[in-house]
C-alpha positions as CSV (number, residue, x, y, z in Angstrom):
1,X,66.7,-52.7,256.7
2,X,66.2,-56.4,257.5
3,X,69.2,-58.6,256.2
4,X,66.8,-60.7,253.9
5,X,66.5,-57.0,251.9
6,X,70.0,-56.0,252.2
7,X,71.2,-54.6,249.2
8,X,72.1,-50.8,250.4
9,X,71.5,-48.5,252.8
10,X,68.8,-45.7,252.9
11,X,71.5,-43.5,251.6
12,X,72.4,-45.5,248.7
13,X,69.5,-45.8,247.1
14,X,68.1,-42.4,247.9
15,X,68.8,-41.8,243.7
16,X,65.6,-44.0,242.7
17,X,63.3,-41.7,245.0
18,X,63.0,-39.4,242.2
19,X,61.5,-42.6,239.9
20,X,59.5,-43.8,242.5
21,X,58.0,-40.4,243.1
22,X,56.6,-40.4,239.7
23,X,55.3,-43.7,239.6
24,X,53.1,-43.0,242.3
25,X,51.8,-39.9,240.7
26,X,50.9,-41.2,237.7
27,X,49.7,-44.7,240.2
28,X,49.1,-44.3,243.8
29,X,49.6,-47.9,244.0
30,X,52.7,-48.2,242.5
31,X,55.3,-51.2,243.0
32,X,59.0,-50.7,242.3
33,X,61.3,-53.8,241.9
34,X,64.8,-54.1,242.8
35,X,67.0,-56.3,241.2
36,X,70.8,-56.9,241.9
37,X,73.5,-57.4,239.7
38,X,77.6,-57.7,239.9
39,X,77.7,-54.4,242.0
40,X,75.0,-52.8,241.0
41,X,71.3,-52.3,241.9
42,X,68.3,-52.0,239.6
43,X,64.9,-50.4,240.5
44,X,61.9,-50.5,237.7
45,X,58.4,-49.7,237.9
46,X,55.5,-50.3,235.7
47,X,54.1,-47.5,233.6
48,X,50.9,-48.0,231.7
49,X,50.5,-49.9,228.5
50,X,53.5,-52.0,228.4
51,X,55.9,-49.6,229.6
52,X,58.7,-50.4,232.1
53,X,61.1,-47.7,233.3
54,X,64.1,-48.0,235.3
55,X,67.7,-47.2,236.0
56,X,70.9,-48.9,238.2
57,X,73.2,-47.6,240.3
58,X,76.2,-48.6,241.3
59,X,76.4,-50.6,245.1
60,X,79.4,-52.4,245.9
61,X,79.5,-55.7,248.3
62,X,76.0,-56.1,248.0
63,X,73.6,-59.0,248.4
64,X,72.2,-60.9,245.7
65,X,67.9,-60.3,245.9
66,X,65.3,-59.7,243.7
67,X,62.0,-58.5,245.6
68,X,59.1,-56.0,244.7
69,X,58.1,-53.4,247.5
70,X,55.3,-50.3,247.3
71,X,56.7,-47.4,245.9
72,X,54.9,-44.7,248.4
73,X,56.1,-47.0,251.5
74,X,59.8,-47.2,250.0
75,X,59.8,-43.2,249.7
76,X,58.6,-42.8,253.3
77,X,61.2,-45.4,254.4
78,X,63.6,-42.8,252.2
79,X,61.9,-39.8,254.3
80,X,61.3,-41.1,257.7
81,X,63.3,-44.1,258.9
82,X,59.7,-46.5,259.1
83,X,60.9,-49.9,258.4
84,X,61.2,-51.4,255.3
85,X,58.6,-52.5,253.1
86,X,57.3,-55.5,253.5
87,X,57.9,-57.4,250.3
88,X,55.1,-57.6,247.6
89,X,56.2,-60.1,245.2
90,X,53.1,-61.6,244.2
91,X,52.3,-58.4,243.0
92,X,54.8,-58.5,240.1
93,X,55.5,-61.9,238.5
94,X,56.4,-60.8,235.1
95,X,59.4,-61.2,233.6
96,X,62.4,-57.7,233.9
97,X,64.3,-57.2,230.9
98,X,67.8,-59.1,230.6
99,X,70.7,-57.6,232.0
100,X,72.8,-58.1,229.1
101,X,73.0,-58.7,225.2
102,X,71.8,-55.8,224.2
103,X,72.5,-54.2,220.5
104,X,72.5,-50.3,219.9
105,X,70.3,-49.3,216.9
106,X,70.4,-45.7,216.9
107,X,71.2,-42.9,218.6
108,X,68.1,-40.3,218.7
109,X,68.6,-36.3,220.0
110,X,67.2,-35.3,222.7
111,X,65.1,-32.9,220.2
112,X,63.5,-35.4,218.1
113,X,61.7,-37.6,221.4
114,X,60.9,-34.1,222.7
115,X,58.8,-33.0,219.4
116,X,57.5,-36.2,219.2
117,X,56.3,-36.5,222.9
118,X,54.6,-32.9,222.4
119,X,52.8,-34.0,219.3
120,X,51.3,-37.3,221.0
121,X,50.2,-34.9,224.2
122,X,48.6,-32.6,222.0
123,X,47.0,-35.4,220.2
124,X,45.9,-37.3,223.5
125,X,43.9,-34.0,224.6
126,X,41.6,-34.8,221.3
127,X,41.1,-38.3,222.8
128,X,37.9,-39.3,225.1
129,X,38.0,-43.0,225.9
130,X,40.2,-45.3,226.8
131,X,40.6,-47.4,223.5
132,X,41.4,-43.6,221.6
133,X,44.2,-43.5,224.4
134,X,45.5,-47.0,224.0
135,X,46.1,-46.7,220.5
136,X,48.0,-43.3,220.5
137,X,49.9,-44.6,223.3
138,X,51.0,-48.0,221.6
139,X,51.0,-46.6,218.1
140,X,54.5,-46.5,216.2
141,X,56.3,-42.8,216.1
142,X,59.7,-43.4,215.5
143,X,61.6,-46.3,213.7
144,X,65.4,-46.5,214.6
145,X,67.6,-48.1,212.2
146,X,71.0,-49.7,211.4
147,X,73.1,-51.2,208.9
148,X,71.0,-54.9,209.0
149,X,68.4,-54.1,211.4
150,X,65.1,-51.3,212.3
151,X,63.2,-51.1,215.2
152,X,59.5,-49.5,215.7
153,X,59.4,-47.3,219.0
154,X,56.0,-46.8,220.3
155,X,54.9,-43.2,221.9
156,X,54.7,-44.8,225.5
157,X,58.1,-45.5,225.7
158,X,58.9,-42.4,224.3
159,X,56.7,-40.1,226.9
160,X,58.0,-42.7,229.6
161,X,61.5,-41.3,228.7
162,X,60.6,-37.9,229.5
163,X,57.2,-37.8,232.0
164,X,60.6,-40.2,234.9
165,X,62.8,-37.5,233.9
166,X,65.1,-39.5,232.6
167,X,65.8,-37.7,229.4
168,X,68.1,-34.2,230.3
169,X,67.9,-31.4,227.8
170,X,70.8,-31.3,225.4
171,X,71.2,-35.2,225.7
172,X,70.5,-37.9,223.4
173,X,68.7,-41.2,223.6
174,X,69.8,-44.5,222.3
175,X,67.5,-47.5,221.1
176,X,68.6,-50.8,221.4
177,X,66.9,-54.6,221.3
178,X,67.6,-57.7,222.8
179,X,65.6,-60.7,222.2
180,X,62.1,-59.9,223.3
181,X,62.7,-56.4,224.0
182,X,63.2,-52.5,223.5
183,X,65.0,-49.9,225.3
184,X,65.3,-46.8,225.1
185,X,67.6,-45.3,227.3
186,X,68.8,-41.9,228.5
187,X,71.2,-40.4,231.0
188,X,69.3,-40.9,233.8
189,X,67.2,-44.0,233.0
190,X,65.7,-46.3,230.4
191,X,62.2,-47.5,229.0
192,X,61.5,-51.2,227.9
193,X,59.1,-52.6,226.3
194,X,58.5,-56.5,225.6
195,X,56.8,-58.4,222.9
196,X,53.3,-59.1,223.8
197,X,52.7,-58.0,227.4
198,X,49.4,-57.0,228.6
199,X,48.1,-53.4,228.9
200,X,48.7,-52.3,232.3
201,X,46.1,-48.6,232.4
202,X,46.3,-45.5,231.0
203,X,49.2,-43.2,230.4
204,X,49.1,-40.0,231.4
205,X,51.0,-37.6,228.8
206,X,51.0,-34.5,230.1
């Protein structure tokens, strides 16, 4: 890896091949963004309709970076030793969710997101067009609550969740908000979604 894109080795961040391998199934064109913290690294890529997923890992001693890459020519770096990607940041200029000041709302079982993710798949095979898609997809199916505050979870970030794999059987899922955002995160990974973000495609549920 060049020393401008030194935050780990290949072996380091082999655990975000399993995200990046689903984000270019569901998008062949795929980018996934790394983004350092105080030891740790953060990988996200873009699902459709205002979905972000992603997940950190722990990396001591490494360099401060923020740069975008392809997802398929970071898994065959992964696989094959080719050289790094060549960065892609003009391909992802939005914003990434904050890396702290987040609130917990509510714990949700693992249970709950699963019925609700099989109900909006069986409901999406109904659908024909794009628009019928989008508003499934972005439509409200879970509010989380606490003492003083509730949050509306759309499906998206709910089928995110589960289609990266994040979400193991038997666990739980926690919402939480920060100013501009959602999260819902899992074990293995977490979903955001921000206030007022463009549509990015179509979601595939199954």
């Amino acid at each position: 890896m060049s020393t401008a894109l030194s935050f780990g080795t290949a072996d380091q961040v082999a655990d975000f091949a399993p995200m990046a391998e689903r984000a270019v199934s569901i998008d062949e064109a795929a980018m996934i963004r790394f983004r350092t913290g105080t030891d740790q690294l953060s990988g996200f890529v873009r699902l459709p309709y205002d979905v972000l997923a992603g997940r950190s890992i722990a990396v001591a001693g490494i360099a401060s970076c923020d740069v975008t890459v392809s997802a398929a020519e970071f898994l065959a770096w992964l696989d094959s030793g080719a050289p790094f990607p060549q960065p892609r940041d003009a391909h992802w200029l939005a914003a990434l969710p904050p890396r702290d000041g987040w609130q917990r709302i509510e714990m949700v079982p693992d249970g709950v997101v699963r019925d609700v993710v099989r109900s909006g798949a069986s409901l999406a095979k109904q659908t024909d067009t794009r628009s019928a898609q989008q508003a499934l997809v972005t439509s409200v199916v879970l509010t989380a609550r606490s003492e003083d505050t509730s949050v509306d979870v759309p499906l998206g970030a709910l089928s995110g969740l589960t289609r990266m794999g994040f979400l193991p059987h038997g666990a739980s899922a926690a919402v939480d908000v920060a100013t501009g955002w959602t999260r819902v995160t899992a074990p293995f990974g977490s979903t955001f979604i921000s206030t007022g973000s463009p549509t990015l495609g179509l979601l595939n549920l199954n």
